[in-house]
C-alpha positions as CSV (number, residue, x, y, z in Angstrom):
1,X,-14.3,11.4,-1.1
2,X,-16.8,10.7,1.0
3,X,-17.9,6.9,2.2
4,X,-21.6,7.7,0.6
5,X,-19.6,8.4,-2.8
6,X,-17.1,5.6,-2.4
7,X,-19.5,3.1,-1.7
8,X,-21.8,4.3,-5.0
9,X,-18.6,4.2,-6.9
10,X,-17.6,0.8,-5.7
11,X,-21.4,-0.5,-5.8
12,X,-21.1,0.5,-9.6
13,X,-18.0,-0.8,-10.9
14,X,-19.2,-4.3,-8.8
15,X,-22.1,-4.2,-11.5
16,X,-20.0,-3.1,-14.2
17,X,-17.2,-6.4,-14.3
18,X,-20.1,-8.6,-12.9
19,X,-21.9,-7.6,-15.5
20,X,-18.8,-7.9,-18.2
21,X,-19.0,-4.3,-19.2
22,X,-15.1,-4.3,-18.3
23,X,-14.8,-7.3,-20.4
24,X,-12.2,-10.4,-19.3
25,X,-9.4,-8.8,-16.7
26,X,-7.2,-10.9,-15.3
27,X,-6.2,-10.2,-11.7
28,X,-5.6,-6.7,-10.7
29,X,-4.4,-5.0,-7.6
30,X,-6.2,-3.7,-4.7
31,X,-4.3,-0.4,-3.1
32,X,-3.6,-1.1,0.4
33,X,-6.2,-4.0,-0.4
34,X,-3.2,-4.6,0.3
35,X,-3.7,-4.3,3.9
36,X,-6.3,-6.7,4.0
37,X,-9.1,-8.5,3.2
38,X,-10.0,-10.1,0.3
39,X,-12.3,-7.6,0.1
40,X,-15.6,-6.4,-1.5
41,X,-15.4,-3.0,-0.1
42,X,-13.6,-1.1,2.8
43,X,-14.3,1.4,5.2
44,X,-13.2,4.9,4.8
45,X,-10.7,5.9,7.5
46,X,-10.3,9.6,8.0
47,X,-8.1,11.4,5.5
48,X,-5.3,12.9,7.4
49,X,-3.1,16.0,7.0
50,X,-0.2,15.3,4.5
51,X,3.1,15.5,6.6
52,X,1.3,14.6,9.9
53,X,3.2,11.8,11.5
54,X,2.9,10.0,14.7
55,X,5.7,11.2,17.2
56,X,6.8,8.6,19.9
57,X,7.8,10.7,22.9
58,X,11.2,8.8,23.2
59,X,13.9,8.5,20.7
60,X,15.6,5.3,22.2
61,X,14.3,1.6,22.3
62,X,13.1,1.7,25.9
63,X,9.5,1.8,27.7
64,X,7.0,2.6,28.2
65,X,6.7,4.6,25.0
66,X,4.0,7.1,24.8
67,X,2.6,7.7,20.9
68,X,-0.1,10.1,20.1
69,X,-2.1,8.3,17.1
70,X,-4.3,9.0,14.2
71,X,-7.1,9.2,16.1
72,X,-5.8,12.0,18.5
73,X,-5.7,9.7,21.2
74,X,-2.4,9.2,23.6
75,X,-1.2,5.5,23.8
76,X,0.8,4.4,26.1
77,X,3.0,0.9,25.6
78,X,3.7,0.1,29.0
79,X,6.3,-3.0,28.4
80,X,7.7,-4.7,25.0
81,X,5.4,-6.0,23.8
82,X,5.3,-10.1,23.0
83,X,2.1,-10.3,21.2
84,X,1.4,-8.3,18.5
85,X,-1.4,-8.1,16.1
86,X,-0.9,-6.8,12.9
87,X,-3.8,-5.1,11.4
88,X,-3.0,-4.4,7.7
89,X,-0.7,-6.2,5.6
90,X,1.7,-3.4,5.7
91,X,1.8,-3.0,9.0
92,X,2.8,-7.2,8.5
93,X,5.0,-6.3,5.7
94,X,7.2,-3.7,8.2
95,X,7.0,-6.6,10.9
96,X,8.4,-9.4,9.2
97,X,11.1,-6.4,7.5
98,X,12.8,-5.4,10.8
99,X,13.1,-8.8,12.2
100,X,10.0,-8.9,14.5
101,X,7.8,-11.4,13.2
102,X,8.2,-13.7,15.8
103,X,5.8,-11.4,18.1
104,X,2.9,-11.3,15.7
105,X,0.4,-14.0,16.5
106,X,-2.0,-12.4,14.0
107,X,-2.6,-10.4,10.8
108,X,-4.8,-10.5,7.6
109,X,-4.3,-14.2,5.8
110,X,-4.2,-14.2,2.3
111,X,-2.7,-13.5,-0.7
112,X,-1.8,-9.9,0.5
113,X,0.6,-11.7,3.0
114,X,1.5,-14.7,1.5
115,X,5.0,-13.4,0.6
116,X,5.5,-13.4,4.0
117,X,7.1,-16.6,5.5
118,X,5.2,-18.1,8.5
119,X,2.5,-15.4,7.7
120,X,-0.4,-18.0,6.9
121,X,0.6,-19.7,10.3
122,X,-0.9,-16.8,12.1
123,X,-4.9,-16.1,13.1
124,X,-6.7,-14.1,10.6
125,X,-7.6,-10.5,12.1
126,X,-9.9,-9.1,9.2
127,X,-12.9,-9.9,7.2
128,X,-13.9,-9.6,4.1
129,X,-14.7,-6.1,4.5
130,X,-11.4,-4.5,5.8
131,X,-13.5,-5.0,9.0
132,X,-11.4,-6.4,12.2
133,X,-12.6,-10.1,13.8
134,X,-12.5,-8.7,17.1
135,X,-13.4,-12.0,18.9
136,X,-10.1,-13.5,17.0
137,X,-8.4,-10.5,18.3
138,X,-9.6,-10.3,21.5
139,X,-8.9,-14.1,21.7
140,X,-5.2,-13.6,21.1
141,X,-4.8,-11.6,24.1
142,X,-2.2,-9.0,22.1
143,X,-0.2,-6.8,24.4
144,X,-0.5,-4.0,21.2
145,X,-2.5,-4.1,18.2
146,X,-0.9,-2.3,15.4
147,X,-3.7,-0.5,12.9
148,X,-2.9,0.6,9.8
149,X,-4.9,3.5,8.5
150,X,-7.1,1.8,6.3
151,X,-9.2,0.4,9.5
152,X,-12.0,2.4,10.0
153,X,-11.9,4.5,13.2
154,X,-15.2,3.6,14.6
155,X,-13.5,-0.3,14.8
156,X,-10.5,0.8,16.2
157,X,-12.4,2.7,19.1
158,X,-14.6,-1.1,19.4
159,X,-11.0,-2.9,20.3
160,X,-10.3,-0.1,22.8
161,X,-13.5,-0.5,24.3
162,X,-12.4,-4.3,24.6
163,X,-9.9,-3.6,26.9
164,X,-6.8,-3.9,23.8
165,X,-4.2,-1.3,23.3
166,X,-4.6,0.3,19.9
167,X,-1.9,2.3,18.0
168,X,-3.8,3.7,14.9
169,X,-1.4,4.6,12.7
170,X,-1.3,7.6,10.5
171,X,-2.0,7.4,6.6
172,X,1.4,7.2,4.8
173,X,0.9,8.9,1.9
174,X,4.8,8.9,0.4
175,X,7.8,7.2,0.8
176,X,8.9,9.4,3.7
177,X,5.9,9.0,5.6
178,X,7.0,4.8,4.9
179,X,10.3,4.8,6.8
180,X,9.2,7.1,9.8
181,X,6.5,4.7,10.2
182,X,8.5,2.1,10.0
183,X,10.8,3.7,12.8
184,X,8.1,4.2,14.8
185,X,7.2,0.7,14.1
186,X,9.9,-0.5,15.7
187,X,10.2,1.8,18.8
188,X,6.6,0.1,19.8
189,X,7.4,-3.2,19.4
190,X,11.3,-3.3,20.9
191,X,13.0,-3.7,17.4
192,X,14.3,0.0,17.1
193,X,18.3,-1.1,16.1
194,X,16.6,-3.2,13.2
195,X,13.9,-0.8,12.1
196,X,16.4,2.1,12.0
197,X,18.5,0.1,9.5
198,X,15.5,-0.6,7.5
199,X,14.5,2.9,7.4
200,X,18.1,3.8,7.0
201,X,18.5,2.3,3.9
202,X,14.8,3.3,2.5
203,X,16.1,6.9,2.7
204,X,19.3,6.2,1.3
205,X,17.4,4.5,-2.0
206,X,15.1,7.6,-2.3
207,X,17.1,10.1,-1.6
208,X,19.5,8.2,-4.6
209,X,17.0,7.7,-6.6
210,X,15.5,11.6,-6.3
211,X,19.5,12.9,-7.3
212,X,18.9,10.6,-10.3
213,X,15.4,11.8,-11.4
214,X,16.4,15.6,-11.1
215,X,18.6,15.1,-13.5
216,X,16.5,12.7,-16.0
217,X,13.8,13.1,-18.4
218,X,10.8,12.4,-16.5
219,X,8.9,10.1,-19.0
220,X,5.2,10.6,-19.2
221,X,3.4,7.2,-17.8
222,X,0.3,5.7,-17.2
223,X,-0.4,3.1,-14.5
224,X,-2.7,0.9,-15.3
225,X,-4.9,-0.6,-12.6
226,X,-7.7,-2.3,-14.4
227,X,-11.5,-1.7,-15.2
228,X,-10.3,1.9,-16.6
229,X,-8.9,2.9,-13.2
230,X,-5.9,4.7,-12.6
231,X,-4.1,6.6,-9.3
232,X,-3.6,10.2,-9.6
233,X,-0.5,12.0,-8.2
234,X,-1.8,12.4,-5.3
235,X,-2.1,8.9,-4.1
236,X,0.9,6.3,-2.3
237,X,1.3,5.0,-5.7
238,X,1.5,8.2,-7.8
239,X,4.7,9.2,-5.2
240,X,6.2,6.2,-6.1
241,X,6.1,6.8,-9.8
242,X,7.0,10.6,-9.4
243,X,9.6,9.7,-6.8
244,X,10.9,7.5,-9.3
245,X,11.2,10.3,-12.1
246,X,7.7,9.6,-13.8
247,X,5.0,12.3,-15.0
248,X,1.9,10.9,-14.3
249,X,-0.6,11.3,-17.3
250,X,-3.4,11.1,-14.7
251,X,-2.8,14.5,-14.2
252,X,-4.1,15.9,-17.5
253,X,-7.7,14.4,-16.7
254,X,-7.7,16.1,-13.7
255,X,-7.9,12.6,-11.6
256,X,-5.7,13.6,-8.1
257,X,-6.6,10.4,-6.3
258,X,-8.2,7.2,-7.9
259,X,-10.4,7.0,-11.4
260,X,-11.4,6.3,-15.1
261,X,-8.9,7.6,-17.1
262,X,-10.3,7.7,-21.2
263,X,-8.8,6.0,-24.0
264,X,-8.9,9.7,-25.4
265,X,-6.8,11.1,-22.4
266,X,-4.4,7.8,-22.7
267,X,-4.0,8.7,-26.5
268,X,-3.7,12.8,-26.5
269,X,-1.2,12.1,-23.7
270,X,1.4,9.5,-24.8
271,X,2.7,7.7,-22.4
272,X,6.8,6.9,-22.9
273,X,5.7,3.9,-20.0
274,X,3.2,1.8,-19.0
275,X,3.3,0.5,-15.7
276,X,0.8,-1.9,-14.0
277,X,0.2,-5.3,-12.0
278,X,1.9,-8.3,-12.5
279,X,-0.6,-11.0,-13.7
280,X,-3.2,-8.3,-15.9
281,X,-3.2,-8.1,-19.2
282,X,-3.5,-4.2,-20.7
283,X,-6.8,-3.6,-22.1
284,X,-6.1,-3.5,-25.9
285,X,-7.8,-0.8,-28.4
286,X,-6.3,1.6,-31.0
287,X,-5.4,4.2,-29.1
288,X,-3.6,2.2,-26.3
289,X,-1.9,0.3,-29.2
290,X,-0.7,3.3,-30.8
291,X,0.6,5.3,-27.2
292,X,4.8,5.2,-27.3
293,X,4.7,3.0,-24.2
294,X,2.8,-0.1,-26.1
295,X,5.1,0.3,-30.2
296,X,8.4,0.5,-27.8
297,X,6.8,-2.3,-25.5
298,X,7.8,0.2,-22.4
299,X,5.4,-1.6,-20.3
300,X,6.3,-2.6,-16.9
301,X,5.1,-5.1,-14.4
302,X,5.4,-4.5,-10.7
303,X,4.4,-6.6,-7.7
304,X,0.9,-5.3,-6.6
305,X,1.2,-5.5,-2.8
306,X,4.8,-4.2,-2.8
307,X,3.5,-1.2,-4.9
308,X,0.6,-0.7,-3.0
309,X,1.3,-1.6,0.5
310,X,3.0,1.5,2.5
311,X,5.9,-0.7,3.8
312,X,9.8,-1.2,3.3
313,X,9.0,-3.8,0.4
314,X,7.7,-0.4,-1.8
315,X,11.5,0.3,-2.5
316,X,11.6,-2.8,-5.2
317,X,8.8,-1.7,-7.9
318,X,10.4,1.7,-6.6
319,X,14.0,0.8,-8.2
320,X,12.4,-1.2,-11.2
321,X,11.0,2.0,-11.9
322,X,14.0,4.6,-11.7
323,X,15.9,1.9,-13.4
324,X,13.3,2.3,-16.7
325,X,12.6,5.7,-16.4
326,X,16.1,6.8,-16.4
327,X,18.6,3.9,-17.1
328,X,21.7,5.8,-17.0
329,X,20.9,7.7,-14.0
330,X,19.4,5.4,-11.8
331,X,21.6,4.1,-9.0
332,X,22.3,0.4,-8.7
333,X,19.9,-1.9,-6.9
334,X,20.7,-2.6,-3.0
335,X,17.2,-4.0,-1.3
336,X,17.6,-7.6,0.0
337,X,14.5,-7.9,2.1
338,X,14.6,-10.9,4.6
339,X,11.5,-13.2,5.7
340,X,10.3,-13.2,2.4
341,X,9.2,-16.2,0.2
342,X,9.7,-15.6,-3.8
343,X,6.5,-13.3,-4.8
344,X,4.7,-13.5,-7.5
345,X,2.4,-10.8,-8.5
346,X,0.7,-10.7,-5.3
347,X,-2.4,-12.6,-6.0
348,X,-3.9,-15.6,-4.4
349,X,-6.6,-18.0,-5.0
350,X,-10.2,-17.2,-5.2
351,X,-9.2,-13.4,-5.5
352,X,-11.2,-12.6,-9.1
353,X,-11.7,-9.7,-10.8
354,X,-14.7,-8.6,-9.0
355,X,-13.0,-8.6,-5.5
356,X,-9.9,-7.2,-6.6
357,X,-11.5,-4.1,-8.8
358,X,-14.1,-3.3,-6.2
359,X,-11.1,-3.4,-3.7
360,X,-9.0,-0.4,-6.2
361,X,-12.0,1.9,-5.5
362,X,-12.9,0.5,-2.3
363,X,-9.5,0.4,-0.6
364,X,-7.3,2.2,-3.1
365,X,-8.6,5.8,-2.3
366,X,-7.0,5.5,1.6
367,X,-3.3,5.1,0.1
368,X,-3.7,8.4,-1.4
369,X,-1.5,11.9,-0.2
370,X,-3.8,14.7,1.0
């Protein structure tokens, strides 16, 4: 989708909830809103290849490591690194996962890292339109900054043109693309031994939980994102749900990425589950009401920065999923994630409905697979 056609999408469903056409909703989640802001609409990074992932030159932890990133540009990290900017919440999340978090010195604040302990210690890096504070970067002095994919390119060139060191990451549109990321994540910053048991154990939980779902019924489900919205199979969120053995019903009205779905869709299709945010309430009408998932209260509740933010903490919802989906398949739960407060469902003060719907559209169409 192009940013002309996001931003009239977003521009409209901003008028829609102001306006209360949505009616009351309760906090949603943002997708890879996630890696920011609290935001009222993001730039459009470039949509990259599906499969295409950043290659660092070396395989051990040593440097300089040489990376060629998502905007085609060769980076070089001459030293570990000691200050690190984190620019996205996942790119936090995967930080703070293999034992690192002592570098950052600074990352989105908010509720999209609040789960995070220490996080809200740190200097706020974006604004309140997914766009970086470069003086507060610049400021910190970082020896890398760390970009996730939902940055627009244009700002990433703007730090490089300050003088910073700017790995852009690519967009990781599946689990997979998660732990070579978060591999890679750890080469750059000197924490390979720690990110390699991270991602160790992220592959060992798919590739679990795939054996189980070949061999399970694949339930037909419908996640729920607010306002009407849903994600389409080909987003970071509809992997998750087919990973975990789901058939997404978004499929059958032709919506690939992120849209309405109709309560006529919902109804012909049937959904055995309903998953969605923590801390919404499903929008009630007849044919919602009458949908398998709502008479056998098959609804399920996941953590909306976990399930939307492309880091290690994915594999949670991930496993409450496969556990629902197919109970007698699925394997047992294994992830213990440190540096991690108790989360709730992801959502902070002053975060309304406004923000967080315009932030699905806004954000939400970057976590998608190509």
């Amino acid at each position: 989708m192009t940013r002309s056609r996001l931003a009239v999408v977003a521009m409209a469903l901003l008028l829609v909830v102001s306006t209360g056409a949505v009616g009351a909703v309760a906090p949603t989640q943002s997708v890879e809103s996630a890696d920011g802001a609290q935001a009222h609409g993001a730039s459009i990074a470039p949509e990259m290849d599906h499969g295409q992932v950043l290659q660092a030159q070396q395989s051990s932890c040593s440097f300089p490591v040489e990376v060629t990133d998502a905007t085609g540009e060769t980076v070089t990290v001459e030293e570990e690194p000691d200050r690190v900017v984190a620019l996205g919440a996942s790119v936090a999340q995967t930080m703070w996962a293999i034992d690192a978090e002592s570098k950052v010195v600074g990352l989105p604040t908010g509720y999209t890292t609040a789960y995070l302990n220490g996080s809200q210690n740190r200097t706020n890096v974006l604004g309140t339109s997914m766009n970086p504070i470069v003086e507060n970067i610049v400021d910190l002095d970082p020896d890398v900054v760390l970009a996730a994919n939902i940055i627009d390119e244009d700002d990433v060139e703007t730090l490089r043109e300050n003088g910073l060191t700017v790995v852009y990451f690519e967009e990781a549109g599946s689990l997979d693309d998660v732990s070579e990321k978060t591999r890679l994540t750890g080469e750059l910053v000197g924490s390979c031994e720690d990110a390699d048991a991270v991602a160790d154990e992220m592959e060992s939980t798919i590739e679990s939980i795939r054996e189980s779902a070949d061999d399970g019924e694949n339930p037909t489900v419908y996640y729920a994102m607010g306002g009407g919205y849903t994600a389409g199979p080909d987003t970071f969120i509809g992997d998750v749900i087919a990973t975990a053995g789901g058939d997404n019903v978004a499929a059958a009205a032709d919506i690939q990425t992120y849209g309405e779905i109709s309560e006529e869709v919902i109804a012909q299709e049937n959904p055995d589950w309903i998953v969605m945010p923590e801390g919404r309430q499903l929008r009630t009408s007849a044919a919602i009401n009458a949908t398998t998932a709502v008479r056998n209260d098959q609804i399920i509740r996941v953590n909306a920065n976990f399930i939307s933010q492309p880091g290690p903490r994915v594999t949670e919802p991930f496993q409450d999923l496969s556990a629902a989906f197919n109970p007698e398949n699925a394997p047992s739960s294994t992830t213990d994630t440190p540096g991690t407060t108790e989360a709730g469902d992801g959502f902070g003060p002053g975060f309304g409905p406004v923000a967080a719907l315009v932030a699905i559209v806004s954000a939400g169409l970057l976590a998608r697979r190509p």
